[in-house]
C-alpha positions as CSV (number, residue, x, y, z in Angstrom):
1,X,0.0,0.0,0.0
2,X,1.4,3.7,-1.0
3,X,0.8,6.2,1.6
4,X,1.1,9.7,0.4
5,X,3.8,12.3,2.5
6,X,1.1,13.9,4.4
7,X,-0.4,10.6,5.3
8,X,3.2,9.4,6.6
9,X,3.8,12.0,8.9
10,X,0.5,12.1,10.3
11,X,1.4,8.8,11.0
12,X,4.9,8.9,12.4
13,X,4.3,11.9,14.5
14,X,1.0,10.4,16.5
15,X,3.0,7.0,16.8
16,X,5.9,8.9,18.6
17,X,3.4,11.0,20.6
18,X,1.3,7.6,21.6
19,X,5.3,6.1,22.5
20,X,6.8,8.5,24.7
21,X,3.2,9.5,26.1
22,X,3.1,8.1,29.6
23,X,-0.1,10.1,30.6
24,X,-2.2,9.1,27.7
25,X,-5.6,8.4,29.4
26,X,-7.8,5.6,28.0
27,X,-10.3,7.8,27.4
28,X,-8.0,9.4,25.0
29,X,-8.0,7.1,21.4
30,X,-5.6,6.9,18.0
31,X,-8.3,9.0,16.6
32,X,-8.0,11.9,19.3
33,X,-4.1,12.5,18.4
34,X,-4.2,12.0,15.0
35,X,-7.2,15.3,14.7
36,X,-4.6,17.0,16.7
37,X,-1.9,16.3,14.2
38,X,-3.8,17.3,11.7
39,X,-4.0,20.9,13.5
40,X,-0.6,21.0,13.6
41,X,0.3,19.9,9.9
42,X,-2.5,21.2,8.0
43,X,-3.1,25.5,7.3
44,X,-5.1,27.1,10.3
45,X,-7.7,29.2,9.5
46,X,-7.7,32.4,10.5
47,X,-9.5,34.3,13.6
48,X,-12.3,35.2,10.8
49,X,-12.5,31.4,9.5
50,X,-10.3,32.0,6.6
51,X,-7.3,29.8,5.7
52,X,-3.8,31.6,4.8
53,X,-3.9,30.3,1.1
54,X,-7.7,32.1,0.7
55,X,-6.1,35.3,2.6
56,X,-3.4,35.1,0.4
57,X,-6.1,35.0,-2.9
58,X,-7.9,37.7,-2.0
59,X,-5.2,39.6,-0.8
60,X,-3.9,39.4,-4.4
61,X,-7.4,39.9,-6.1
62,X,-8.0,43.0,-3.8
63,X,-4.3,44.4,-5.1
64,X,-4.4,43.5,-8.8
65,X,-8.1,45.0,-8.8
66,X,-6.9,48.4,-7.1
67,X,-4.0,49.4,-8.7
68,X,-5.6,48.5,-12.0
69,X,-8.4,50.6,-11.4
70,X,-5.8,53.7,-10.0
71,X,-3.3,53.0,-12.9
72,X,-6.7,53.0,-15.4
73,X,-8.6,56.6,-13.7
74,X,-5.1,58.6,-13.9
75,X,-3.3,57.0,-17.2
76,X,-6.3,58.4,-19.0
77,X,-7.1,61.7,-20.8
78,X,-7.8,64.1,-18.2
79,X,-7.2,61.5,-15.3
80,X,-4.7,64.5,-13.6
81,X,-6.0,67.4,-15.4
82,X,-9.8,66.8,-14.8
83,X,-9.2,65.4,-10.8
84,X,-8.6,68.3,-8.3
85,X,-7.4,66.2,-5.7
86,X,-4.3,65.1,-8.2
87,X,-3.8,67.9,-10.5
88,X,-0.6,69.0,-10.9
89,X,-0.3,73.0,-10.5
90,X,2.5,75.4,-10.6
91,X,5.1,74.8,-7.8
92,X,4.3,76.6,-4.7
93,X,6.5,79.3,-4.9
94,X,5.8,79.6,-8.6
95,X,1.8,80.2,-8.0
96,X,2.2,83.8,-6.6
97,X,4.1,84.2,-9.9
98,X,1.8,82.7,-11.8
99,X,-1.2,84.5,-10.6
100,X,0.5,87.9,-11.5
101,X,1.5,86.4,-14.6
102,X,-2.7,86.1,-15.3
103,X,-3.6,89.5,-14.4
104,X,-0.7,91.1,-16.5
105,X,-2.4,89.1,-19.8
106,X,0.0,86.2,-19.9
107,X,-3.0,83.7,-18.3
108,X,-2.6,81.4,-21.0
109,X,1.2,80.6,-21.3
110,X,0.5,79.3,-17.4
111,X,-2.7,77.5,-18.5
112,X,-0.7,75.5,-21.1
113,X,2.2,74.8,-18.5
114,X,-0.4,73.5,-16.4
115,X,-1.8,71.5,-19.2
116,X,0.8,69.7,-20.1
117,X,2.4,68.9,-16.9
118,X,-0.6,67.4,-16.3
119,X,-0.6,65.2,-19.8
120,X,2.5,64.2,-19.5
121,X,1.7,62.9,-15.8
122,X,-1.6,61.1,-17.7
123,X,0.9,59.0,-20.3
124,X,3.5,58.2,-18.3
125,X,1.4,56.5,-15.2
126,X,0.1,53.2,-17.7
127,X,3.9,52.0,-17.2
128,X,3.0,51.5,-13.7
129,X,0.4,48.2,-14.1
130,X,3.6,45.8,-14.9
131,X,5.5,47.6,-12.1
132,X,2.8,47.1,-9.3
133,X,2.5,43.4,-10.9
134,X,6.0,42.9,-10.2
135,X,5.8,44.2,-6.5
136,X,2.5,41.7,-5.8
137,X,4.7,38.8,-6.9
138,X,7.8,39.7,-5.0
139,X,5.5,39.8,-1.6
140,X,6.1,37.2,1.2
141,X,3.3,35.6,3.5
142,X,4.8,38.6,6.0
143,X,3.7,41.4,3.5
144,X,0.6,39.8,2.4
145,X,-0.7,39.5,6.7
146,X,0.8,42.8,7.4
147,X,-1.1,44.0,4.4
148,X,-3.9,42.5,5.4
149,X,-4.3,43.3,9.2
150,X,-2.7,46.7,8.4
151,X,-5.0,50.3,8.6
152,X,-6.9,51.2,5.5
153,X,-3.8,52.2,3.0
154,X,-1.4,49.3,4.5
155,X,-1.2,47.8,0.6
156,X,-0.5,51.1,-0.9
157,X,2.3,51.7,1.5
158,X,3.8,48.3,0.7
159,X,3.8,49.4,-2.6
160,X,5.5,53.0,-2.1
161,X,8.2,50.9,-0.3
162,X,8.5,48.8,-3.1
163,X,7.6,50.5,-6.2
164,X,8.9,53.9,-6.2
165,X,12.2,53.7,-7.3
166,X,11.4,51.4,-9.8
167,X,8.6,54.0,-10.8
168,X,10.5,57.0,-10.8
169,X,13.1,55.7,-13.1
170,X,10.0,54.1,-15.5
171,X,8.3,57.7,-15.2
172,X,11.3,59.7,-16.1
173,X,11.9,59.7,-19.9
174,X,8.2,58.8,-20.8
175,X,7.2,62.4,-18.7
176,X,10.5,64.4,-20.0
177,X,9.1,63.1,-23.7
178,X,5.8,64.1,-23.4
179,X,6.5,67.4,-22.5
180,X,9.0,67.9,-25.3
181,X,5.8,66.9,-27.6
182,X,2.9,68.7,-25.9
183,X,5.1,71.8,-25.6
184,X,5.5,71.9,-21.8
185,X,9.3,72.7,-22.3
186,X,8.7,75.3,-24.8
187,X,5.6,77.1,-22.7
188,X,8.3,76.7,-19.8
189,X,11.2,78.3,-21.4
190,X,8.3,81.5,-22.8
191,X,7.6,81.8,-19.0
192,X,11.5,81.5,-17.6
193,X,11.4,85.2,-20.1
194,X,9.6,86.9,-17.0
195,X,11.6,87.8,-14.8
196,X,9.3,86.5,-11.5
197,X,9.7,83.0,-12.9
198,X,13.3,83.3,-13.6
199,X,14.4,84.1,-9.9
200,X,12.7,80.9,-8.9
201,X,14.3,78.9,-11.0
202,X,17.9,80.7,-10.6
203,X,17.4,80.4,-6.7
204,X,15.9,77.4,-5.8
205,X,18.3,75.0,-8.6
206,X,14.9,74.0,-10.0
207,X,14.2,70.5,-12.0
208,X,10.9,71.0,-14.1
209,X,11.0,66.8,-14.8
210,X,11.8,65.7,-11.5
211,X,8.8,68.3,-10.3
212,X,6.4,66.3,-12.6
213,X,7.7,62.7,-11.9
214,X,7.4,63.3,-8.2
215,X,3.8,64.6,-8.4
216,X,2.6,61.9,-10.8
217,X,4.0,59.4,-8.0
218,X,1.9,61.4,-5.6
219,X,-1.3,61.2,-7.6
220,X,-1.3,57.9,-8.5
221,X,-0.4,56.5,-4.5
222,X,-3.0,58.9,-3.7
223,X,-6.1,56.9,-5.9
224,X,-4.7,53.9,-5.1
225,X,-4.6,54.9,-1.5
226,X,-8.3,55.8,-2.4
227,X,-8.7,52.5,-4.2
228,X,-7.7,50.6,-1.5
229,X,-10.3,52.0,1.0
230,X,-13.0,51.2,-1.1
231,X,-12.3,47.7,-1.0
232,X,-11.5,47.4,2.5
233,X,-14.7,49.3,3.3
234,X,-17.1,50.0,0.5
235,X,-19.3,46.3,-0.1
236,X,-19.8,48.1,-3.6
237,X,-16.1,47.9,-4.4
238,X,-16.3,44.8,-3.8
239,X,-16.5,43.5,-6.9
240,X,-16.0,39.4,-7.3
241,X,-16.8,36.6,-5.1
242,X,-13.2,36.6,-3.7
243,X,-13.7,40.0,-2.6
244,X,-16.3,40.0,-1.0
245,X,-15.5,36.6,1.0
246,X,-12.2,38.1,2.4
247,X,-13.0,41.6,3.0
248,X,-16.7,41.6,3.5
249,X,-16.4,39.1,6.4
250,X,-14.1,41.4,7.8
251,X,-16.7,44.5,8.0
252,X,-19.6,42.1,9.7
């Protein structure tokens, strides 16, 4: 008779057990130690009733689903532009320029700075879907249960741990392109000619590319932050089977 591996260490371990038991009580029979060797070789379910390997599946159905859906609202026209939470403006100390800029007639060369920051942010954040793949299958059983027992953003800031370098050098020459083709570097270089702008730039060392990269990693964390919440939270959101057995169980 073949007895598969599981089947042989059940065995083995509840014959030791029953060997070097002294204080087995008749009461006590094969069948009692071999249902607790079972609970020591076989996957526990969690607190909620859930085993680790269905944890595990939903975990990964909850993170493929929300960074596809962040990576699909802001890699599309007007996904920065049109969104004011992510909307890249003028830098700070550039808006008190820019403003002045408006009122002296020159509203438009800021508009179309604005414009195509934002565009450029809107082409370059598609690379990200292979990148977050990437992360997903690099993540350990420790990720996926700190993900999972973590606060409402937990996955999101695996993925700024894990993603962001990788993103910021994926981001780079697709955003510096763009703007060469929508005309961000020429509107830029028309508003370096006033002077206001020009002190900024002169004083502060500033880097119009690594402005935009850095905000277009800020946007898109942000809906997947945003993405993320939904699922934990929103039973709407929740929108397979999987889904809704891992993280609506955890809302009852």
């Amino acid at each position: 008779m073949c007895i598969g591996g599981t089947a042989v260490k059940k065995f083995l371990l509840a014959t030791l057990l029953l060997s070097m038991s002294s204080l087995l009580s008749s009461a006590q029979t094969f069948g009692d130690w071999l249902k607790k060797v079972d609970s020591a070789i076989e996957p526990k379910p969690d607190a909620d009733g859930l085993s680790n390997d269905r944890i595990s599946s939903g975990l990964t159905e909850a993170l493929r689903v929300s960074t596809g859906r962040a990576v699909t609202s802001t890699g599309r026209p007007d996904g920065f532009l049109k969104n004011a939470a992510i909307k890249i403006l003028l830098p700070p100390k550039l808006q008190s320029a820019g403003k002045t800029m408006r009122m002296i007639g020159f509203g438009s060369q800021v508009d179309q700075l604005e414009i195509g920051m934002n565009r450029a942010a809107e082409q370059a954040t598609p690379r990200a879907r292979q990148i977050f793949i990437n992360a997903i299958i690099r993540m350990t059983f420790s990720d996926a249960r700190e993900i999972f027992t973590g606060g409402d953003t937990a996955a999101t800031d695996y993925f700024k741990r894990q993603s962001t370098q990788e993103l910021t050098e994926a981001f780079a020459p697709i955003v510096h392109d763009a703007m060469l083709k929508v005309g961000v570097v020429r509107q830029y270089n028309n508003a370096m000619k006033n002077p206001m702008f020009a002190r900024f730039v002169a004083s502060e060392n500033f880097d119009l590319d690594q402005y935009v990269v850095g905000k277009t990693l800020d946007g898109l964390f942000y809906e997947l932050g945003q993405e993320e919440k939904k699922i934990r939270k929103d039973p709407a959101a929740q929108t397979t089977a999987l889904l809704r057995e891992v993280f609506g169980r955890r809302n009852q």
